[in-house]
C-alpha positions, 0 to 999 in steps of 0.5 A: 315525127313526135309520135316515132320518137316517143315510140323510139324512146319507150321501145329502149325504155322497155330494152333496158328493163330487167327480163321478168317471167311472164308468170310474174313468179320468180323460179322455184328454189330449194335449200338443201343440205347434204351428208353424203359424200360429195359426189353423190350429192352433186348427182342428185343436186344436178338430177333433180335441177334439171329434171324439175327446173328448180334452182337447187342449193346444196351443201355438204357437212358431217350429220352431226354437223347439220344437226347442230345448224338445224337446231341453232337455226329452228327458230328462223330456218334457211335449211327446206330439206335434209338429205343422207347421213346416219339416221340417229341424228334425224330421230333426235331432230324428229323427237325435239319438232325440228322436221316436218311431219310429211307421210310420202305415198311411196312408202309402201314401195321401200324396205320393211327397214326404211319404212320403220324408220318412218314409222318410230319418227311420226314420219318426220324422218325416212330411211333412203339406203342402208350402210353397214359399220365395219373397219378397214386397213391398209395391207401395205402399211401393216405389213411394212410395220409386221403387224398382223391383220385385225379380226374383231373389235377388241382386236384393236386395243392391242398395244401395237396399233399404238398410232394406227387407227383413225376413228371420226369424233361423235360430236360432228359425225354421225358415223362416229356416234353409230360406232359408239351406240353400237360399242355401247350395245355390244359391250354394255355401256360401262364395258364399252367406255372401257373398250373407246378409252383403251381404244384410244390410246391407239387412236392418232385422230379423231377426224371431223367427217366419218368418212376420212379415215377411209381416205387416210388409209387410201393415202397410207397415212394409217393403218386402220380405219373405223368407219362405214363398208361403203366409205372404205370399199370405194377407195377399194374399187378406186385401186387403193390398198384398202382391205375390210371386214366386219368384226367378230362381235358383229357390228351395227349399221345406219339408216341412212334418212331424209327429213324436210325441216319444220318451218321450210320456206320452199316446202312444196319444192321440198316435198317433190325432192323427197319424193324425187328421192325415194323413186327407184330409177333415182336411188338406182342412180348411186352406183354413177356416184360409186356410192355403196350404199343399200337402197331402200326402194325395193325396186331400185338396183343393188350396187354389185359391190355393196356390202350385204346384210346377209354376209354380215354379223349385224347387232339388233341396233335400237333406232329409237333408243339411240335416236332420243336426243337426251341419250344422245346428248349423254353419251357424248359428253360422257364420250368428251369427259372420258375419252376425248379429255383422256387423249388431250392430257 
């Protein structure tokens, strides 16, 4: 009788113990942030978890945003991996040792593009699809207002766009500071303040994510957008009046990349994201997302409505250059001293 209750009482001991693996190993985990837009972030989020098991958390900022955290949180890092967004602010965190140098055996199978990205960073970075800059507006509100339709980017200065045009701020958005490198390589850096404090007189807002004024145009609370083809191109397809074009001067474009963090704390979980990342069939994924973007694995498929290099006058826009954190940090606070300050006043 003694002996089943001792028995009775450890079976219900053991019942009400929490349920541990057997592996005595707690689940995998990844911290990953995310600069895409949200959808194609919960894609890969979701595709990656149930693929590996792995238990992924994902947030969604700006890549001027991620940036600021990374390099706030380089001495105690809560981020393992970085994924999307424009490829500048991933130099400029490969060039200050804040990412990991991790050299991926599928290199070879990306686009000469991708792979230079790679190469210039010390192969602290990859490119992971390409997104070409252009300008959007909406055909309803300019005609209501008789405005004619914009062909180039000093088109844009005219007085009457006057409180037409949104633009993101280069501070929080890589998309904003691909826009102002490649005004400073088209115009020359001194023309090219002249062009961004003109062009802000008919500037209504500086947005915090690059891809917004995509979505104002959609709702017609603008005229004109600046921001990526593939932004303005996915309210297109969505049914919204949203016409594009690639301006007359040309135009620069992103590398959009990916970069594990120096100091990760799931760097083997990180390592198999990256490589997840880079495979064919994963990139081929995107179009479920509507995201427009160019793949860098040569093997993966092309979206049929993204937007071409090869239909597209593109500027020889320097990476390496633009990707030094100490230009960076001068062009913006000459961007904050001459052309935000100026619309403040």
């Amino acid at each position: 009788m003694i002996r089943r209750r001792l028995r009775s009482l450890l079976v219900s001991a053991a019942l009400a113990l929490p349920l541990i693996p057997l592996s005595g190993v707690a689940a995998e985990q990844l911290n990953v942030l995310c600069a895409s837009d949200n959808d194609w972030c919960e894609l890969m989020r979701n595709t990656f978890q149930k693929e590996t098991g792995i238990e992924v958390s994902m947030v969604r900022k700006s890549a001027g945003e991620i940036f600021a955290q990374i390099r706030a949180e380089a001495a105690n890092p809560k981020t393992d991996i970085w994924w999307a967004g424009t490829g500048d602010p991933h130099l400029q965190a490969a060039n200050a040792g804040y990412t990991e140098v991790y050299k991926s055996p599928q290199l070879e199978k990306l686009h000469s593009w991708a792979q230079e990205q790679a190469r210039i960073s010390g192969y602290r970075t990859v490119g992971v699809y390409m997104g070409l800059l252009g300008v959007g507006y909406n055909p309803e509100v300019l005609k209501a207002k008789k405005l004619a339709v914009p062909k180039c980017w000093k088109d844009l200065l005219k007085p009457e766009f006057a409180g037409e045009i949104q633009i993101s701020n280069p501070n929080s958005s890589g998309t904003a500071y691909t826009a102002l490198a490649t005004f400073v390589q088209i115009f020359g850096e001194n023309e090219a303040f002249a062009f961004m404090k003109s062009l802000g007189k008919n500037v209504s807002q500086y947005t915090k994510s690059g891809s917004a004024p995509a979505k104002a145009l959609a709702r017609g609370e603008t005229g004109i957008g600046i921001t990526f083809l593939h932004d303005l191109l996915k309210e297109t397809m969505a049914g919204m009046p949203v016409e594009v074009f690639a301006p007359c001067e040309g135009t620069g474009f992103e590398i959009g990349s990916m970069s594990i963090v120096k100091g990760a704390r799931n760097l083997e979980a990180a390592k198999k994201f990256y490589e997840f990342a880079l495979r064919a069939d994963v990139q081929s994924l995107a179009f479920k997302a509507n995201a427009l973007q160019l793949p860098s694995n040569a093997s993966a498929s092309i979206p049929p409505k993204a937007p071409r290099p090869d239909e597209v006058k593109l500027i020889n826009y320097d990476f390496a250059k633009f990707g030094q954190d100490d230009v960076r940090k001068r062009l913006l606070k000459r961007w904050d001293d001459e052309i935000f300050a100026a619309q403040r006043m």
